[in-house]
C-alpha positions, -999 to +999 in steps of 0.1 A: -698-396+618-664-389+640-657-388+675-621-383+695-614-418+687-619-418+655-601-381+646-572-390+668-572-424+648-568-411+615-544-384+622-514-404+631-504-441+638-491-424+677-519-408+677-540-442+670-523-461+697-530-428+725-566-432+712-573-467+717-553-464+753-567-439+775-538-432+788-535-425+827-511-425+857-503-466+867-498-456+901-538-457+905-536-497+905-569-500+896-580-535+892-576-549+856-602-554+828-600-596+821-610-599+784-619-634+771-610-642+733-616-673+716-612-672+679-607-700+652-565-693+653-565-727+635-591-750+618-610-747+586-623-709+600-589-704+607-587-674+575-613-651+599-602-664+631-558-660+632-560-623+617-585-615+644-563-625+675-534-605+662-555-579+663-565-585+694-528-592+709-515-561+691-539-534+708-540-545+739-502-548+741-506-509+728-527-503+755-509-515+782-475-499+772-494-467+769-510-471+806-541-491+802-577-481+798-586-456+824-554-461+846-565-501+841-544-530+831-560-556+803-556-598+809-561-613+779-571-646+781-568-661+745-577-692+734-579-708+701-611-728+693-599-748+668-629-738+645-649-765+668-687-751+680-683-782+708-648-769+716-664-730+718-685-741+742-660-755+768-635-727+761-666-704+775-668-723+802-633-719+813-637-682+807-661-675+830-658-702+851-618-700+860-605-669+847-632-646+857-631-625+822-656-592+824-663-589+788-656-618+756-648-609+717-655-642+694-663-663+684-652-660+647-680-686+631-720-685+636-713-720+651-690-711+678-707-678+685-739-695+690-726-725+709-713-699+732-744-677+732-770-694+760-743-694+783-728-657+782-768-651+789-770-671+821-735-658+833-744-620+824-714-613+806-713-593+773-700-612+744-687-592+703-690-620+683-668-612+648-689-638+631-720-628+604-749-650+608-783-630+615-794-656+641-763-642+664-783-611+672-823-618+659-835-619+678-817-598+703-801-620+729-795-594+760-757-595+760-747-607+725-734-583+703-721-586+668-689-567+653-700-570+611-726-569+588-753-595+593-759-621+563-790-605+551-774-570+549-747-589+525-769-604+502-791-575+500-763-556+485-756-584+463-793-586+452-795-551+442-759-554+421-772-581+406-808-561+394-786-536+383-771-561+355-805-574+348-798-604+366-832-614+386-829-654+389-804-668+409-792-700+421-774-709+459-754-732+469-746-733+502-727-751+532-747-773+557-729-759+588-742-729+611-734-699+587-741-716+551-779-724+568-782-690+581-764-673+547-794-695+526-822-687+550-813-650+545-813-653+510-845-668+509-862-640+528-849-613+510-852-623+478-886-613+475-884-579+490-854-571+463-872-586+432-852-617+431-864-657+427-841-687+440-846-709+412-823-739+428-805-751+458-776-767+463-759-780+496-727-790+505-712-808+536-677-795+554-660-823+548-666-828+508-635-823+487-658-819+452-685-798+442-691-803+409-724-825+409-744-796+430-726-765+403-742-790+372-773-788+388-777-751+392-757-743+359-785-768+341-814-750+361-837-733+333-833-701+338-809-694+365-790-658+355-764-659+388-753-682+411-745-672+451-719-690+470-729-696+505-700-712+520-667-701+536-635-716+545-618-746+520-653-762+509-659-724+494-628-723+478-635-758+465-668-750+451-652-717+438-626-739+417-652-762+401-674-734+394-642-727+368-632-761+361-666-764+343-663-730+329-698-721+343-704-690+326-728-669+346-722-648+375-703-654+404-710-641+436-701-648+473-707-627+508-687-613+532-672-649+545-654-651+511-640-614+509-606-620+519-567-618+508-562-658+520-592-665+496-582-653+465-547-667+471-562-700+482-587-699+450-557-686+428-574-682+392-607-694+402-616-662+420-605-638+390-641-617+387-662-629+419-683-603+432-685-599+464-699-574+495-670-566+521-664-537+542-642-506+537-607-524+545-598-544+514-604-515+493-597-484+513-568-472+491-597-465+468-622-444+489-623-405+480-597-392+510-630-372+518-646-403+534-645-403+571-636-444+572-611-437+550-582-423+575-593-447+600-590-481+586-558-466+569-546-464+606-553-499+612-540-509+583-503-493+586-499-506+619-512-542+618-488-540+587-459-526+608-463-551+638-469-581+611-457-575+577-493-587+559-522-574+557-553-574+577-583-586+568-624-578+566-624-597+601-595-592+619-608-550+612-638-567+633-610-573+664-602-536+657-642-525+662-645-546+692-614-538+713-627-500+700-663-506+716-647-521+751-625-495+752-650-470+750-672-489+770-647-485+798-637-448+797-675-442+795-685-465+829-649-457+848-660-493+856-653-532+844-686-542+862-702-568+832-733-555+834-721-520+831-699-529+799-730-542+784-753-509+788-723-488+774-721-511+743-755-510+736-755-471+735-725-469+714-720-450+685-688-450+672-671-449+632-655-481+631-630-499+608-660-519+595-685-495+594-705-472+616-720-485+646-748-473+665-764-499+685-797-497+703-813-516+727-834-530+696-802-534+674-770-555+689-751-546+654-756-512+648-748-515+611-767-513+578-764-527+545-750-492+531-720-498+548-709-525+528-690-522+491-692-537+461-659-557+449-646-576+424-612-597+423-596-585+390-560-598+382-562-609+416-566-579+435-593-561+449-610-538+425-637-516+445-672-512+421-697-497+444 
């Protein structure tokens, strides 16, 4: 699926930055589009959150040099959450409240999102959150809309790799906060509509620094075939280097929270074989050139590596999708009317970094589970198997 965005995006990295601007005359002063970010720049989310808000910084600097969206200037008002749902919530406040913001991209946890959530619904103002718990958008919440794969579409994927190796009991351990709750409820309900049993689960808090009473548990479970990491941020990479310390010897597999560069290198060893779902971005160097994703997250890519000197990651491509959507949200309405930006996302259907979107009054993602690969860390790099 293309569209001028996209075509224009993959031809050049020029042509990527005209695409995303809209270019027209700054003599029409119209007034400016206020975008609200609040990421997790630091904290224990800080992985999916710092990535994100240079992505964020990067295009809309691009867009203003270039002329601004439809002849309009963007404010960014960023602020860093500190990975703190309390913290979310008074950052929100402040958004709407003082600086008058017209649309919102974060947050970049289930916690902070939802935190967020009750009151971008009382203040009418469309929020992308880049986090991936199902409860962000099911139900539908009017003007919540989320930038990647849900939870359940991960570990679908995951279940059906795993009943392609014969591999139909599994065990989960997963984090007490927001997403590890929501990433274990999801694997509870689809476990029996993929031909998978939980055999055992396992919880962790935040704040624990070892792992390796709940990984003895599941590894002693009679007849557990796989166990599923449910976690993100440092308590996932701890429970990531137990799993090796006690040289558990089944399966290892973790969602989309885990599929990162700063993972692996934070796990070192430990993460050598973890299979994972993830999006097109840590493995698009390995997608026939005849996929249409391929020559737009190669776009990305080249110039979030020439502005930074690193590479993005599976969530800071989310940035990418949302500043996409606004954008196009804008050109579509000619206005920055909130309520406006909200019925032009909702009918979007564009071809994404992460994936194709096409949301729907009924659907605030616009994704499915087929847009996600299969990967594997091998030799610590990302080796793409489905």
């Amino acid at each position: 699926m293309k569209n001028r965005f996209t075509t224009r995006l993959a031809a050049t990295l020029a042509l990527a930055a005209s695409a995303l601007l809209g270019t027209t005359a700054w003599a029409q002063a119209k007034p400016p589009l206020k975008i609200g970010a609040y990421l997790s720049v630091t904290g224990p989310a800080s992985y999916l959150g710092a990535g994100a808000m240079k992505t964020v910084e990067m295009y809309v600097d691009m867009i203003n040099a270039g002329g601004g969206i439809d002849g309009r200037k963007i404010e960014l008002f960023r602020y860093d959450d500190e990975s703190s749902p309390p913290r979310a919530n008074t950052l929100i406040k402040r958004m709407l409240d003082n600086d008058g913001v017209q649309v919102i991209i974060g947050g970049s946890t289930t916690g902070t999102t939802m935190s967020a959530a009750p009151l971008v619904e009382r203040a009418g103002v469309p929020m992308l959150s880049l986090a991936g718990g199902t409860v962000i958008i099911d139900p539908v919440k009017k003007f919540v809309f989320k930038m990647n794969q849900t939870d359940a579409m991960a570990i679908t994927r995951l279940y059906d790799h795993m009943r392609k190796r014969g591999l139909a009991n599994v065990g989960v351990i997963a984090g007490t906060d927001a997403f590890g709750r929501a990433c274990l409820a999801a694997a509870q309900e689809v476990a029996p509509k993929r031909g998978m049993k939980i055999v055992r689960e396992e919880s962790f808090n935040a704040k624990d620094t070892d792992m390796t009473a709940q990984l003895t548990n599941l590894r002693q479970a009679p007849g557990i075939q796989a166990i599923l990491n449910c976690g993100f941020g440092e308590p996932a990479v701890i429970v990531t280097k137990n799993y090796k310390q006690l040289g558990i010897p089944l399966p290892h597999y973790g969602t989309h929270a885990l599929a990162s560069d700063t993972f692996v290198k934070l796990a070192g060893a430990a993460a050598e074989d973890m299979v994972m779902a993830n999006g097109a971005i840590l493995v698009w160097d390995q997608l026939p050139a005849s996929n249409p994703q391929q020559g737009v997250v190669q776009a990305y890519v080249k110039a979030y590596q020439a502005k930074y000197g690193e590479v993005p990651s599976f969530f800071a491509g989310n940035a990418h999708d949302a500043m996409l959507l606004i954008r196009e949200a804008v050109q579509r309405t000619g206005s920055v009317d909130p309520a406006k930006l909200r019925d032009a996302i909702e009918a979007s259907s564009v071809l994404g970094v992460t994936g194709p979107f096409k949301m729907s009054p009924t659907d605030h993602v616009g994704l499915t589970a087929a847009s996600l690969r299969i990967v594997q860390v091998k030799d610590g790099r990302w080796k793409l198997l489905e």
